[in-house]
N, C-alpha and C positions, 0 to 999 in steps of 0.2 A: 117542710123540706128540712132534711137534715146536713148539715154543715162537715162536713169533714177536720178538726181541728189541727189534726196530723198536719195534712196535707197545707193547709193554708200556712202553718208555721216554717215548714219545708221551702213554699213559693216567698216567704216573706226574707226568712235569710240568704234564698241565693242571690236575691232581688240587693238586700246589703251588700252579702260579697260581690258583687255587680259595681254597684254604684264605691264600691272603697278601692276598685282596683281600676278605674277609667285615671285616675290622675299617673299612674303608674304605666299606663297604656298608651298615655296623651303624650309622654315623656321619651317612653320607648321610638313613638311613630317620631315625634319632633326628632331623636337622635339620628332614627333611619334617612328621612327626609335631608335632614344634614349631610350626610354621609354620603349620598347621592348628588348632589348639588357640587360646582365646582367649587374648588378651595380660594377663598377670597384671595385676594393679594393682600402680600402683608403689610403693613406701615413699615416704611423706613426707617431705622434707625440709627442715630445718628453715634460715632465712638469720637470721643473726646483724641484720643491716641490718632485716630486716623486724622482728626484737623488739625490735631497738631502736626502730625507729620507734612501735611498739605501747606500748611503755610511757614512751616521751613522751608521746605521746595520752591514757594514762589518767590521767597526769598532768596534762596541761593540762584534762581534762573536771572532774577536781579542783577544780582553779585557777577554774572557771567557776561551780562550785558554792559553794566557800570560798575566794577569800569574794568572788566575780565573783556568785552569784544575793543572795546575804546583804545585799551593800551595794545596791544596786539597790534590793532589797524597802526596805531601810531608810530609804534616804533620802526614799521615798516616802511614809513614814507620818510622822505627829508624830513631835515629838521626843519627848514621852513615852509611846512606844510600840516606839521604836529598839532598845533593847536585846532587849526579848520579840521581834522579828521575826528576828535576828542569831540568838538561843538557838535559836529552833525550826527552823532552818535549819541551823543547828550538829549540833544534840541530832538532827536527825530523820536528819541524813547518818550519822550513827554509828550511828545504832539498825538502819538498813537497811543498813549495810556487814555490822553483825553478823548479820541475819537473810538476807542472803545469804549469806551462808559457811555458814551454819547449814543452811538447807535452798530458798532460794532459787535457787540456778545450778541444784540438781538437778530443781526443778520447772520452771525455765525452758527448760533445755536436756537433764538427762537423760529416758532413758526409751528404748523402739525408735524408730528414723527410718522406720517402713512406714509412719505415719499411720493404723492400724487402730484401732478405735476410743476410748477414750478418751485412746489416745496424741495425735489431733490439735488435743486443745484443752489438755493440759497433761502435764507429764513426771511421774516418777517419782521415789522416795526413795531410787533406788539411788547417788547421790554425796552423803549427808544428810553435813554438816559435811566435806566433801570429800570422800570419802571414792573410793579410790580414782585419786586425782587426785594425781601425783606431780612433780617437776621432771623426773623424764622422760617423760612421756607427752604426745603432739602433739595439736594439732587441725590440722584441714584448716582453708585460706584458700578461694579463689575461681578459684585457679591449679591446674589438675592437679600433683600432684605435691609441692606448698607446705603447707608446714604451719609452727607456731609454737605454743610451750610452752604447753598447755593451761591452764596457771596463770596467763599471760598474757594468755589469752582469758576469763579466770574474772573476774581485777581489772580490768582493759577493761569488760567488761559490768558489773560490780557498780557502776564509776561511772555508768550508767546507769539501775541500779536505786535508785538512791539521789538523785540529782536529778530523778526523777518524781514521786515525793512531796511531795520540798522545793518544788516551781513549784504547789503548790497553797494551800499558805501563805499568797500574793499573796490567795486571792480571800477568806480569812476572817480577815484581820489585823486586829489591835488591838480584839480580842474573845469571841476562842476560849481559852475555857480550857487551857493548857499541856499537862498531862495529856491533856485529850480531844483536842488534835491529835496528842500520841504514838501513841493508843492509837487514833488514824481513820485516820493513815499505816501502820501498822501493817498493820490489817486489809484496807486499799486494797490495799497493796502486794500482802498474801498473795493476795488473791480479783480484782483486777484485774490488775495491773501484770503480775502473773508469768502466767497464762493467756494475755494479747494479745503479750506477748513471744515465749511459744511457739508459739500459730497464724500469727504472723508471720515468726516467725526461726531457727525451729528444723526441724532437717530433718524433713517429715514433718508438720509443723503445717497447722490445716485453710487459712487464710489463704496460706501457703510454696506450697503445692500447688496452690492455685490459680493462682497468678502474679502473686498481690501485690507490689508494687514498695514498699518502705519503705527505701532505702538505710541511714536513722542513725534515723529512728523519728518519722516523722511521724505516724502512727497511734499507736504503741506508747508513744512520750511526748508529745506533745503534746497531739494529741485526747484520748487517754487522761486526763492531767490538768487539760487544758480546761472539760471535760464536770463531771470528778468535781470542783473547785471553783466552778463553775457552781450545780449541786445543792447544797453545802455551803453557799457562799451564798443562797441562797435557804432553806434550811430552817435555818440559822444565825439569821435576820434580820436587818435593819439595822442596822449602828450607832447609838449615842444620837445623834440630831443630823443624821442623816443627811437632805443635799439640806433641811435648815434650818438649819445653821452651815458655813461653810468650815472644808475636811480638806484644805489645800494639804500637798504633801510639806516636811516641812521642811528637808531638805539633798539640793537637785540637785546639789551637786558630786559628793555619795557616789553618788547616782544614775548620773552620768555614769561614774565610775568603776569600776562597776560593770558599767554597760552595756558598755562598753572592753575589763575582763576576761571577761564572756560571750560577747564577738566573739571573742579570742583563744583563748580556752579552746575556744570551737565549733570552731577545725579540727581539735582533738583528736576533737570528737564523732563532725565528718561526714568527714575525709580519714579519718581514721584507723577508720573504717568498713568501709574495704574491705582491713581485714587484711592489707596487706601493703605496701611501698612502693615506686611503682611510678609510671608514666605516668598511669593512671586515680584515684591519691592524688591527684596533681600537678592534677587535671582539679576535683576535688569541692573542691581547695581554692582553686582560681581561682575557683568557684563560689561557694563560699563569700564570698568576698572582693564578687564585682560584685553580686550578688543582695541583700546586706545594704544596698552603697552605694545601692544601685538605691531601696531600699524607703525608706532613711530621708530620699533625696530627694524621692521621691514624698509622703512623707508630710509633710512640711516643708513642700512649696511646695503642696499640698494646702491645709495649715493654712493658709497667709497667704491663701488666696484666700476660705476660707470664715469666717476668724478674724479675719482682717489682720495677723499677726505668723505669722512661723516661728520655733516653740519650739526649746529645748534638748530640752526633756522631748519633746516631739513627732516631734524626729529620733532620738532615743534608742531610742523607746519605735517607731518603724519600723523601724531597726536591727534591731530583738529581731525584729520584727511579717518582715523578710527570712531570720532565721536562722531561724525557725521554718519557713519554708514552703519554704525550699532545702533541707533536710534531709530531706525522702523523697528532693527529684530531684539529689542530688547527685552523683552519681556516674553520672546519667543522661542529666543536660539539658545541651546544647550552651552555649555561651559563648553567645550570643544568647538562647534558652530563658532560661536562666538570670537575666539581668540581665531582662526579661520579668517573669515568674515573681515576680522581688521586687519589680518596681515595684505591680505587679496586687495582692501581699498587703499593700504599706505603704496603699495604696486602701483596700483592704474591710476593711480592720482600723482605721483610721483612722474608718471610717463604723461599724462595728461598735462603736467606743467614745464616740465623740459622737452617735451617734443612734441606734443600736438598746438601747445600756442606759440614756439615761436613758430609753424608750419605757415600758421594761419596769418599770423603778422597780428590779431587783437591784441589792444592792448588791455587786458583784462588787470588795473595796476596791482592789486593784492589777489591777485588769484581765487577769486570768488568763483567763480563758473569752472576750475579744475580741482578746486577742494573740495567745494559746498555740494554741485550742478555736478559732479561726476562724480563723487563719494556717495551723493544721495543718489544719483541709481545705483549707482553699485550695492548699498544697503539695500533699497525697492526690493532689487529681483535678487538678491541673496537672498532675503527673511523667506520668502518661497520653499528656499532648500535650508535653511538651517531650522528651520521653525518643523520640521517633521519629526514628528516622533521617534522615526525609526533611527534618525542620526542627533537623538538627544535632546529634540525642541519640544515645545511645547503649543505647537499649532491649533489650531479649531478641527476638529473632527466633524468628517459631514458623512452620515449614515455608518458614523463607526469607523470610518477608513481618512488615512489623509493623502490626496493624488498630488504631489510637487508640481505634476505635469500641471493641472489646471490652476492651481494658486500662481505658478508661474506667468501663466495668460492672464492672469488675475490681476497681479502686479504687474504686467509688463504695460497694459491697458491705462493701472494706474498712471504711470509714467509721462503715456506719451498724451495723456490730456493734459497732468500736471505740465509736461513741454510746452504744449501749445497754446493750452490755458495764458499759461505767464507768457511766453514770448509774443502775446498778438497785445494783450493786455499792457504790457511794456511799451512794446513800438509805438501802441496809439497814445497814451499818455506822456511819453517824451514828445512827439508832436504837439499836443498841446501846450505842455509846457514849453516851447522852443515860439509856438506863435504867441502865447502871452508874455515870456518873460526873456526867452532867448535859456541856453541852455551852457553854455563856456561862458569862463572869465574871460577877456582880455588877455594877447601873447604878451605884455608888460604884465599886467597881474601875474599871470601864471609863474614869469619869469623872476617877479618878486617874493613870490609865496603868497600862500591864499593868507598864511595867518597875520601879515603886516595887508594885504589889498583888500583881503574882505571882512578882517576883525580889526585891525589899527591895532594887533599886542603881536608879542613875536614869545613863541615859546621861552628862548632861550636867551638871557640878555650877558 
C-alpha cells in the first residue's frame, strides 16, 4: 500500500491550525455568552464627598431641633412655661434617638422590599438594636451604583424620627403633664411615625409603590404631626383662660432665633434628602432658600393688609408655614414652582391660623396643626403640579410623559391616610395615657407654670 505523504502532511497541519485556534474560539464563545446574559448589578460604591455631606445634614437637622424647634416653642409661650417647653423638646429628642436605635430604623426601613403583604405598611425586627448594621455595610442612594455607610443613613433618618414628635409639643403646651407627653411621643412615634415612614420611604412600602412623591417628609412629618397635635389639642382642652386672658409669647427674640436655626437646619432636612451631593442637592437647597422667603413675605404683607402692621412673629411664623410645604417638592419643583409653592402656603396658613382656629374655638397653643398640618398639605398636593416638567420640575416620568392629573390622585390619596393614619393613632394613645397617668396638670399647676409645678426651677429669676 502506498501512503500518500502530501496529503498526510496537508491533514496533520490543518489538524494544528485546529487545535491553536480553539483557545481563541473558547474566548470569542465565553465573550458572546457574556454579552447575552443580563448585566450583573454593580457594587455600590461608596464617595467619601457624599458622607460627608450626609452627616453635616444630620447634623444641621440636629441643630434645627436643639435648639432651632426648642427656642421657637419657647419663646412663644409665657415665660412661666419656657423652661417645661425647652425640657420636653430636649427629653423627647433623646428618648426617640434611643428608641430608634432600639427597634425604630428596623420597623421603618427593615424587612423585604417585595411590598407583599404586611411588608408594605411596616418593616421588621430583624436590625432590633442595629443589629446587623456594621461601619461596613452600604446603603443604595438614588444614583445606580452610589451608595453610603448604612450607619449614616440610620443617624440621618433618626434626626427625623425624632423631630416629629418634638413639633407636636407646640400644639399642647403649657399644660400637658411631662410624663403623659413622654409616654404620648412615645407610643405616636411606635404606631404612627414609623408605619407612614415606611409606606412612604421604604422600598416596597404601600405609599413608595404607588408613586408617592414625599422628597424630605411632607406626609411623613408634617401632616403626620399636624393632624396628631390637632387631636391632642382638642382632647387635651383649653388652657385656663383660654380666648379670656392674653397668652402673648413672651420672648420673640428667642422666637426669631429660633425660627433662623430651623431655616438653617432645614437644608440639612430637605438638600440632604436626596443622599448624595450632587446638582439635584444644589437644586432642593435653592428651593429651600426661595420658597421660605417667598412665604414669609407673603405672609407679612398678607398681615398688614388684613391687620395693618407686618409682624415679626408673622414673617417668622410664614418662614416655618414655606419650610413646611417645600419639603415634599424639594427636589422636585423648578426655581419658579418653588418660590410659588411658598408664597400659596404662607397664604392658607396665614388664614388657617386667624380664621379657621379661632372658628373652631381649638386651642391648638403654637399653631402646630395650621403651620405644620396645613402647610404639609399644601406641599403634598402642590409637588403634583410643580414637580412637572412642563412647568420647570423635575418629576418621575411614567412611559415618557408626566399626567399632574394622576400624581395629584396620588398625592391626595397620600394625604388622606397620612390624616387618618395619625388622627386614630393619636386619639387611641392619649387614651391610654390619660388611664395610666392622667393627661393635664392641675388648674394650680397650670396657674403657676409648668416650669416652678413640674421642674421646681423657673426660667427667669
Amino acid at each position: 500500500m502506498t501512503v500518500n505523504k502530501t496529503s498526510t502532511f496537508l491533514g496533520t497541519a490543518a489538524l494544528a491550525s485546529l487545535l491553536a485556534a480553539l483557545p481563541a474560539l473558547a474566548q470569542a464563545t465565553a465573550a458572546a455568552t457574556a454579552a447575552a446574559a443580563p448585566a450583573a448589578t454593580p457594587a455600590l460604591t461608596v464617595n467619601k464627598g457624599d458622607t460627608a455631606w450626609m452627616l453635616v445634614s444630620t447634623i444641621l437637622v440636629i441643630l434645627m431641633t436643639i435648639p432651632g424647634l426648642a427656642l421657637f416653642y419657647g419663646g412663644l409661650v409665657r415665660s412661666k412655661n419656657m423652661l417645661s417647653v425647652l425640657m420636653q423638646v430636649f427629653a423627647g429628642f433623646c428618648m426617640i434617638a434611643l428608641l430608634w436605635v432600639a427597634y425604630g430604623y428596623s420597623l421603618a426601613f427593615g424587612g423585604p422590599t417585595d411590598g407583599s403583604g404586611i411588608s408594605a405598611f411596616i418593616g421588621d425586627f430583624s436590625k432590633l438594636f442595629l443589629n446587623g448594621v456594621t461601619p461596613d455595610s452600604i446603603s443604595a442612594t438614588f444614583s445606580k451604583g452610589v451608595g453610603i455607610p448604612e450607619l449614616t443613613f440610620v443617624i440621618f433618618q433618626l434626626t427625623f424620627g425624632a423631630i416629629t414628635p418634638a413639633l407636636i409639643i407646640g400644639a399642647v403646651a403649657e399644660r400637658m403633664k411631662f410624663g403623659a407627653v413622654m409616654l404620648f411621643l412615645a407610643i405616636w412615634f411606635t404606631f404612627s411615625y414609623l408605619p407612614i415612614a415606611h409606606m412612604v420611604w421604604a422600598s416596597g412600602g404601600f405609599l413608595f409603590s404607588k408613586g408617592a412623591l414625599d422628597f424630605a417628609g411632607g406626609t411623613v412629618v408634617h401632616i403626620n404631626a399636624g393632624v396628631a397635635g390637632l387631636v391632642a389639642a382638642i382632647v387635651l382642652g383649653p388652657r385656663v383662660g383660654f380666648l379670656k386672658e392674653p397668652m402673648a409669647p413672651h420672648n420673640l427674640t428667642f422666637t426669631m432665633i429660633g425660627a433662623c436655626l430651623l431655616w438653617v437646619g432645614w437644608f440639612g432636612f430637605n438638600a440632604g434628602s436626596n443622599l448624595e451631593a450632587n446638582g439635584l442637592t444644589a437644586q432642593a437647597l435653592l428651593n429651600t432658600i426661595t420658597a421660605t422667603a417667598a412665604a414669609a413675605l407673603a405672609w407679612a404683607t398678607a398681615e398688614k393688609f388684613i391687620r395693618g402692621h407686618a409682624s415679626a412673629l408673622g414673617a417668622a411664623s410664614g418662614a416655618v408655614a414655606g419650610l413646611v410645604a417645600i419639603t415634599p417638592a424639594a427636589g422636585y419643583a423648578g426655581n419658579l414652582g418653588a418660590i410659588v409653592l411658598g408664597a400659596v402656603a404662607g397664604l392658607v396658613c396665614l388664614w388657617a391660623v386667624v380664621t379657621l382656629k379661632p372658628r373652631f374655638k381649638y386651642d391648638d397653643s403654637l399653631d402646630v396643626f395650621g403651620v405644620h398640618g396645613i402647610g404639609g398639605m399644601v406641599g403634598a398636593l402642590g409637588t403634583a403640579i410643580v414637580a412637572a416638567p412642563s412647568l420647570g420640575g423635575f418629576g418621575p416620568l411614567t412611559d415618557g410623559a408626566y399626567s399632574i392629573g394622576s400624581h395629584f390622585v396620588t398625592q391626595l390619596t397620600a394625604v388622606v391616610i397620612a390624616v387618618v393614619w395619625s388622627a386614630v393613632v393619636a386619639f387611641v394613645a392619649l387614651m391610654i395615657v390619660k388611664a395610666v397617668m392622667g393627661l393635664r396638670v392641675t388648674e394650680s399647676a397650670e396657674n403657676d407654670g409648668l416650669d416652678l409645678s413640674t421642674h421646681g426651677e423657673r426660667a427667669y429669676n
